[in-house]
C-alpha positions in Angstrom: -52.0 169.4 145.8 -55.5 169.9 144.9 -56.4 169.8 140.8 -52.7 168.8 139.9 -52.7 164.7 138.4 -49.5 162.9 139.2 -48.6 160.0 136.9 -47.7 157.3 139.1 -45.0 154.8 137.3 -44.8 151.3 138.4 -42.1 149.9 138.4 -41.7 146.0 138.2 -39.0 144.5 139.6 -36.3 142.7 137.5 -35.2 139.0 138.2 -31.8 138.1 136.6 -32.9 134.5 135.3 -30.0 132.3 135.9 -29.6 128.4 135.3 -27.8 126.5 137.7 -26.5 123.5 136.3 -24.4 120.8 137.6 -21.1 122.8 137.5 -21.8 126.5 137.3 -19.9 127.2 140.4 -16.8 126.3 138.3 -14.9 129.6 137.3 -11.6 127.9 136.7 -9.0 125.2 137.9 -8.1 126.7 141.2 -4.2 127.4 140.5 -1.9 130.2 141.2 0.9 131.7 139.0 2.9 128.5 139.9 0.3 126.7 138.5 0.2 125.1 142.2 -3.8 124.3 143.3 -5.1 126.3 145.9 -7.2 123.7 148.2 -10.5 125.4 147.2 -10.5 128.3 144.7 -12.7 128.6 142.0 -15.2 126.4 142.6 -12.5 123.7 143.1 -11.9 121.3 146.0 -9.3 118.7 146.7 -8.0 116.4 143.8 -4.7 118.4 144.0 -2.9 116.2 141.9 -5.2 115.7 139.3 -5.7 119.9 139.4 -2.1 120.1 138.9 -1.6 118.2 136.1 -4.6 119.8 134.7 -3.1 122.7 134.5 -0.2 121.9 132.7 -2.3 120.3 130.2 -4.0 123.9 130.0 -0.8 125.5 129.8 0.4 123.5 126.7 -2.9 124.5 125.4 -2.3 128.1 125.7 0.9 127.3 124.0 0.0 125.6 121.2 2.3 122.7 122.1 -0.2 119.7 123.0 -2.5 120.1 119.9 -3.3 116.2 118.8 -2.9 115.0 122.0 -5.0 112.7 124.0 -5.6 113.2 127.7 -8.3 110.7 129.8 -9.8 111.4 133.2 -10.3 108.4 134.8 -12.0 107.9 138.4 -14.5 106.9 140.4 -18.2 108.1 139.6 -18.6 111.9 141.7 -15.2 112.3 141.9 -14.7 115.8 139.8 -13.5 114.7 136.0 -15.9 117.0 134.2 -15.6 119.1 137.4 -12.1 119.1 135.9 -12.8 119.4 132.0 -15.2 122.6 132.6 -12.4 124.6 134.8 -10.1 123.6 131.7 -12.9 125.3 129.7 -13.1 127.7 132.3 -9.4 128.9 132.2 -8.8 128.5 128.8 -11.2 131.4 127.9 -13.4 132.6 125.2 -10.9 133.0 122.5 -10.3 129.1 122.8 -12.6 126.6 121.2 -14.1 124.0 123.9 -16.5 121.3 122.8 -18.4 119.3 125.2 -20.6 115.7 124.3 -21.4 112.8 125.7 -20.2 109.6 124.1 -23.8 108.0 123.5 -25.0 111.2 121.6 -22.2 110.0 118.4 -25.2 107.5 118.5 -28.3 109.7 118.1 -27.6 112.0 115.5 -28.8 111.4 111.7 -25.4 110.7 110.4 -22.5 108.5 110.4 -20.6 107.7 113.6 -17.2 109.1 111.8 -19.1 112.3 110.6 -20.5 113.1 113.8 -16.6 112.7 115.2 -15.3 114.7 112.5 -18.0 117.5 112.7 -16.8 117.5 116.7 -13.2 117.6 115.8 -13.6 120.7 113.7 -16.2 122.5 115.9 -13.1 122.4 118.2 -10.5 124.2 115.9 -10.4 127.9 115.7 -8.9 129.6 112.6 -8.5 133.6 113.6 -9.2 135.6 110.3 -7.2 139.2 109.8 -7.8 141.6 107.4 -7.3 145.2 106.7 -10.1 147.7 105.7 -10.3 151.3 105.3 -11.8 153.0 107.9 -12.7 157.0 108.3 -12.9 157.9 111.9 -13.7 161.4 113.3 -16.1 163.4 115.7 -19.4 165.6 113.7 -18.8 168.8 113.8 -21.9 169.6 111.0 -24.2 167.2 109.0 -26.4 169.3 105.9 -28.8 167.2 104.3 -31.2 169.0 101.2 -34.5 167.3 101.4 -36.7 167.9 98.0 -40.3 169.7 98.5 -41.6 167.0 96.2 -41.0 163.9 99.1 -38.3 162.1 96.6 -35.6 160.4 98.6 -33.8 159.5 95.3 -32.9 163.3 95.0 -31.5 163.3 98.8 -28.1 165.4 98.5 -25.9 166.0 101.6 -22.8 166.5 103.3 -21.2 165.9 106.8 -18.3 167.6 108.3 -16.0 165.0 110.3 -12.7 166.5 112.4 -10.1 164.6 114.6 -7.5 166.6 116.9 -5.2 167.6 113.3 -7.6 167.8 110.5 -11.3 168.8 109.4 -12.9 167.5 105.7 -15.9 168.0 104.3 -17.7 164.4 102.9 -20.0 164.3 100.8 -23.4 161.8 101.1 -25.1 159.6 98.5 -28.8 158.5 99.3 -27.9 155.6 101.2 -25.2 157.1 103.6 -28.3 159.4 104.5 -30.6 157.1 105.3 -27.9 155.5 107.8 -27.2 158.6 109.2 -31.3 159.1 109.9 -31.4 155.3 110.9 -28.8 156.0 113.5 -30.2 159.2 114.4 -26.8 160.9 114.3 -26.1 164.3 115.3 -23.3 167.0 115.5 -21.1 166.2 118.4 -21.5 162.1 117.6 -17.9 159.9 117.0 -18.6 157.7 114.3 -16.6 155.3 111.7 -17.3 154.7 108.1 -16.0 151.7 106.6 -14.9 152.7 103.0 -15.8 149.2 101.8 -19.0 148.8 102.5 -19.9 152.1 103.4 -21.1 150.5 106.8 -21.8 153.6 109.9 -20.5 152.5 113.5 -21.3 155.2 116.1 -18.7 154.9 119.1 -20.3 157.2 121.5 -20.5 161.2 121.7 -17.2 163.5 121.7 -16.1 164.3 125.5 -15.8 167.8 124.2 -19.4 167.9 124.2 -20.0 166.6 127.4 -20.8 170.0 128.8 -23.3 171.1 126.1 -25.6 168.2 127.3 -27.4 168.9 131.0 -29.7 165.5 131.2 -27.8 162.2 129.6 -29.4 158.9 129.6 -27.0 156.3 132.1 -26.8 153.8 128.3 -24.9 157.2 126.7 -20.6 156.8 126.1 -18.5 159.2 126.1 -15.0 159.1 123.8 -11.8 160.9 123.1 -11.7 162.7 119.7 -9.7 160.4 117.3 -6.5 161.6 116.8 -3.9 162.0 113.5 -5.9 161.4 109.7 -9.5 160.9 109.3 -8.6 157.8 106.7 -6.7 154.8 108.0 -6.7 151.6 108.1 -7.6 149.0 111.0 -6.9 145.2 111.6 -10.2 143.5 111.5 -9.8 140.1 113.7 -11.9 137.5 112.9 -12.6 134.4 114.8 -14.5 131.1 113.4 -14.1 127.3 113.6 -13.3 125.2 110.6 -16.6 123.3 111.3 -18.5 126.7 110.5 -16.6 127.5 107.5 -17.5 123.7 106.0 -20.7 124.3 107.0 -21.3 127.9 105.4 -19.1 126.6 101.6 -20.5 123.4 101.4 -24.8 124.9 101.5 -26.7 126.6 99.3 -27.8 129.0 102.0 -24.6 129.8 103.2 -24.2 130.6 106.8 -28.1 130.5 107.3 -27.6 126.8 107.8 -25.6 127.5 111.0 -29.0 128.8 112.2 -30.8 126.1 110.8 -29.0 123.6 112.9 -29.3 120.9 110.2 -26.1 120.8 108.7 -25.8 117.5 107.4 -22.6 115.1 106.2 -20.1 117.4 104.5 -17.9 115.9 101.7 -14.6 115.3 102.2 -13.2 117.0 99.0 -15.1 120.2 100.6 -13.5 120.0 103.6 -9.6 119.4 101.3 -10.4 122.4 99.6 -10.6 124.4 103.3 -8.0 122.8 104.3 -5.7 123.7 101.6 -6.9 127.5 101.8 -6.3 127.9 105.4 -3.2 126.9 104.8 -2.2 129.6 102.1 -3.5 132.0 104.2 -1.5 130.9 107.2 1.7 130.8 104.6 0.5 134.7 103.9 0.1 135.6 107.4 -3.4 136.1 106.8 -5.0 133.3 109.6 -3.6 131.4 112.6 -5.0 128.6 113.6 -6.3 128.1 117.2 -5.7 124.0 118.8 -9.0 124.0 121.1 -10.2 121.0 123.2 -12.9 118.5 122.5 -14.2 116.9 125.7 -16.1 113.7 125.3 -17.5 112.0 128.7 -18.3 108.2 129.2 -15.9 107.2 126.2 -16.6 104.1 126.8 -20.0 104.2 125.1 -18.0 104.9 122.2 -17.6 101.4 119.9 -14.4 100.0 118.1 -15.0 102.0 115.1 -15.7 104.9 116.9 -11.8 104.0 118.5 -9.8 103.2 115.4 -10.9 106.7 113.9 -10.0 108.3 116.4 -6.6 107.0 116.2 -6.3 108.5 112.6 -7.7 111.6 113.3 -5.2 112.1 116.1 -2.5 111.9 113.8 -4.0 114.7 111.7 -2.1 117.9 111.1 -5.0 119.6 112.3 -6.2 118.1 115.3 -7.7 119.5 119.1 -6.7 118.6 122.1 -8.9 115.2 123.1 -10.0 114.8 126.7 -11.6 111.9 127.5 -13.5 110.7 130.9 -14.8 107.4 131.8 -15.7 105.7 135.6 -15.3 102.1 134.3 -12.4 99.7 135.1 -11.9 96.9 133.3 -14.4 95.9 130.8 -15.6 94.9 127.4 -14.5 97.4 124.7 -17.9 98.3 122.7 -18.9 96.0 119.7 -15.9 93.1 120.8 -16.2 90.3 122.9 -12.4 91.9 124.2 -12.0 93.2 128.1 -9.3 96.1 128.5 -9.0 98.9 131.2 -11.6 101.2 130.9 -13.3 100.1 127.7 -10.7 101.4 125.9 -8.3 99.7 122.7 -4.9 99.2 124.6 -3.3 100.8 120.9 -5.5 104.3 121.7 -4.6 104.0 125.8 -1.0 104.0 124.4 -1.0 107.5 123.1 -3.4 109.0 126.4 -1.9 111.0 129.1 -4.0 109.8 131.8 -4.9 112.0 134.6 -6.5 109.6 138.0 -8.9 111.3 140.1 -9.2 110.7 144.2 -12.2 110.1 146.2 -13.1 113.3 148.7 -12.7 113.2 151.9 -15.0 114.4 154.6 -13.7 117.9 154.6 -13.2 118.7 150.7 -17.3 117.0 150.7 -18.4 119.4 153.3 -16.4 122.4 151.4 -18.0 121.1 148.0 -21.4 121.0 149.7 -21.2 124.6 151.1 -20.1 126.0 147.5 -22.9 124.2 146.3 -25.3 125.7 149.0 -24.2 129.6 148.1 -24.3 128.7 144.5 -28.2 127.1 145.1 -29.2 130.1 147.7 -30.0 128.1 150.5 -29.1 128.9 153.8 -28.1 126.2 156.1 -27.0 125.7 159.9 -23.9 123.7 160.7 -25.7 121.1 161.9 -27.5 120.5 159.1 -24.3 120.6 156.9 -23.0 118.4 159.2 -25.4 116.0 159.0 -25.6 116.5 154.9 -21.6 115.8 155.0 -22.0 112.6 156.6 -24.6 111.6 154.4 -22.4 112.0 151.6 -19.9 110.2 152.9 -22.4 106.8 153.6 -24.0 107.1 150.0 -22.9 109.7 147.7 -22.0 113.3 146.6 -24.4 113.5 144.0 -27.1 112.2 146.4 -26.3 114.6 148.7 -26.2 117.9 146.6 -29.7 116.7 145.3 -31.0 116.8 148.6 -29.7 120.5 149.3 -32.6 122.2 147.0 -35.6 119.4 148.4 -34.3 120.5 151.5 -34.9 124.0 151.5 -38.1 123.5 149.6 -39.3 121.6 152.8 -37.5 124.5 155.0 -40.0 126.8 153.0 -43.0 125.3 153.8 -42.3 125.6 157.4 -41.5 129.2 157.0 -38.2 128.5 158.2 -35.2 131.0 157.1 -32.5 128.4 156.7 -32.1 124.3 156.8 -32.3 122.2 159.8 -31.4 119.1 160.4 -35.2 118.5 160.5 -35.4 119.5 157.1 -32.4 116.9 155.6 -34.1 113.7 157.5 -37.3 114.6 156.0 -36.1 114.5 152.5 -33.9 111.5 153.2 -37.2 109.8 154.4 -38.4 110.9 150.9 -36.1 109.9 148.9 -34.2 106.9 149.0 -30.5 106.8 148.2 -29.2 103.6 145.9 -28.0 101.9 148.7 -31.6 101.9 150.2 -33.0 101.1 146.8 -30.8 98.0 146.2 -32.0 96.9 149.9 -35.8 97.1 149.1 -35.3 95.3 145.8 -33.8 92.5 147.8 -36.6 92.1 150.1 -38.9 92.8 147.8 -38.0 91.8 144.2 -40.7 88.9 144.0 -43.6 91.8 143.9 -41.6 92.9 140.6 -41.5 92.0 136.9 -38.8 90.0 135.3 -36.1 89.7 138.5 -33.3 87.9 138.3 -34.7 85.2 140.7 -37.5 84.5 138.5 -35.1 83.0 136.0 -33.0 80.9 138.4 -36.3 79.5 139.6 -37.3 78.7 136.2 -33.7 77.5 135.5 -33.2 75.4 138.2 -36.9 73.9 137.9 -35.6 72.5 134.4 -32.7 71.2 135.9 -34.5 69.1 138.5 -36.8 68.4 135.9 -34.0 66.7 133.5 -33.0 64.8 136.8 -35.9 63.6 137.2 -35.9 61.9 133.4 
């Protein structure tokens, strides 16, 4: 192969970059068509009950016959409530609106308590848009475009030649039409639309009657049926958007740039009336539907009495999300009151919740959670080891022990190892110390740190001896 220079391609090897969060082995609540839960399916373990009713819940969702209602998750800390919430999210699907914040961020952002709860509320209803346009669909049979000598695209003439399985019509081009069809590099043979409107040029894919006209195609080319009947007619146009977007895109300037900008700001009510009032013409005309979806706030009990009466109203409203609400807390003081109430929560607000109760695992749903977690992480792991992890979890905590899976294989790493031994867990859990530990070494050592609670009964038991002393 003397005198003959080969080009020699590299090729670089493509990572998919993934995130893996807390929960992204959830792919739904784990229920059959009886809406019975499977012990472990989709990421899922255990809390049967809870996973039952859950489903129900999503059911009425899917309905459209639980919109304004209130349902709170309330369990232990690790026991699976926004495990829970997310395989809601999970089921519900795409077309659904879900909205997910923490309590304490109602507290961060640069607006009012009851704005950032109303701006939430309306993030979390969907209103599906329908319209009809005029569309002209058909496969290129010929496209004839005069170009002047002189190099003026104002005097651009042309024509293109569209057929479907029943007719053929000539159309002719203006200037702009042409430039699309250059832009688009479109060809004889190519299925295109043309939205009559706004003159807009879709290409669908080229004509399967073509196919055989064509000896090298690129894997990214698509192949479609000739449309069949007229070349004109007109298509349903579904549109889906969420009455906080549409506030946001009439009540600035900019329009719908300020979705991008991110700083949307406190919307007036009488903007938000007008909306209102429009999307409900248009649902009188048959022209929108409007889609109930679910707002999920966790640790509601960082949420203050304000923050608990306007929620109260806004339940009430005729356009209202689902609420689901999580907290760990039993009984304690409501937020900005000196009152104590089950779960930090107004007893008049408890009174319209559907409360779902969440279980503690037990050792086999922890060792079943801890293996999903391990396929969802990569790590390989012997039984020992998971054995060992399992128990672990059971003495301190889930959470604990899922943090230890990736330190673990980490440490598994540097000793070239291909999977996790039980080497590898007692190593980290040298390293790390669980809270258990934590709250041991605090005891015995608390005088070595800085403002302990013992410092203070010293001091205030020094003053009373002093006193006695006078």
């Amino acid at each position: 192969m003397d005198g003959i220079n080969t080009n020699v391609q590299e090729v670089k090897e493509l990572t998919r970059i993934e995130r893996i969060g807390a929960h992204s082995h959830i792919r739904g609540l784990g229920l059959d068509d009886a809406l019975e839960a499977r012990r472990a399916s989709q990421g899922m373990v255990g809390q049967l009950q809870a996973r039952r009713a859950a489903g129900v819940v999503m059911r009425m969702i899917q309905e459209g016959k639980i919109a304004g209602r209130s349902i709170l998750l309330a369990g232990q800390p690790g026991s699976g409530k926004t495990a829970i919430a997310m395989g809601i999210a999970q089921a519900l699907g795409e077309d659904t609106p879900f909205t997910a914040l923490s309590a304490s961020e109602i507290f961060s952002l640069e607006m009012s308590k009851t704005e950032a709860l109303t701006q939430a509320f309306r993030q979390s209803i969907g209103v599906r848009i329908m319209e009809e346009t005029e569309i002209i669909e058909g496969e290129v049979v010929e496209i004839e475009i005069d170009r002047p000598t002189g190099g003026n695209n104002a005097e651009q003439t042309g024509r293109v030649t569209l057929r479907t399985t029943e007719m053929e019509t000539v159309y002719d081009l203006g200037k702009k039409m042409i430039e699309s069809f250059d832009e688009q590099k479109i060809s004889a043979g190519d299925v295109i639309t043309i939205d009559k409107a706004t003159g807009k040029i879709a290409r669908l894919g080229k004509s399967f009657t073509k196919s055989k006209d064509y000896d090298a195609m690129g894997p990214q080319t698509r192949f479609v049926q000739v449309p069949e009947g007229e070349l004109q007619k007109r298509k349903e146009v579904v549109h889906v958007v969420s009455m906080h977007e549409v506030d946001v895109i009439n009540s600035r300037q900019q329009g719908f740039l300020a979705l991008f900008a991110g700083d949307t700001g406190e919307i007036k009510s009488e903007v938000r009336d007008q909306i209102d009032t429009k999307v409900a013409e248009w649902r009188e005309e048959g022209k929108a539907t409007i889609i109930p979806g679910v707002l999920f706030i966790d640790e509601v009990h960082m949420l203050d009495i304000e923050c608990f009466s306007w929620l109260n109203r806004a339940l009430e409203s005729a356009l209202a999300p689902v609420l689901i609400i999580a907290t760990n807390r039993g009984i304690t003081k409501i937020r900005g009151t000196e009152y104590k109430s089950p779960h930090g929560i107004p007893i008049d607000l408890l009174d319209r919740l559907m409360i779902i109760s969440t279980q503690p695992y037990n050792e086999k749903e922890l060792a079943e959670i801890l293996r999903i977690r391990c396929e969802e992480e990569d790590v390989e792991m012997t039984d020992e080891a998971m054995k060992l992890l399992t128990k672990i979890a059971q003495e301190t905590s889930l959470r604990y022990a899922m943090h230890m899976i990736m330190a673990a294989s980490l440490v598994s790493t540097k000793r070239r190892a291909s999977e996790v031994d039980v080497e590898d867990i007692k190593r980290v859990y040298s390293l790390f110390v669980d809270v258990k530990r934590s709250t041991q070494f605090l005891m015995e050592y608390q005088n070595g740190f800085m403002f302990n609670s013992n410092d203070v009964e010293d001091d205030s038991d020094s003053d009373d001896s002093d006193e006695n002393d006078e």
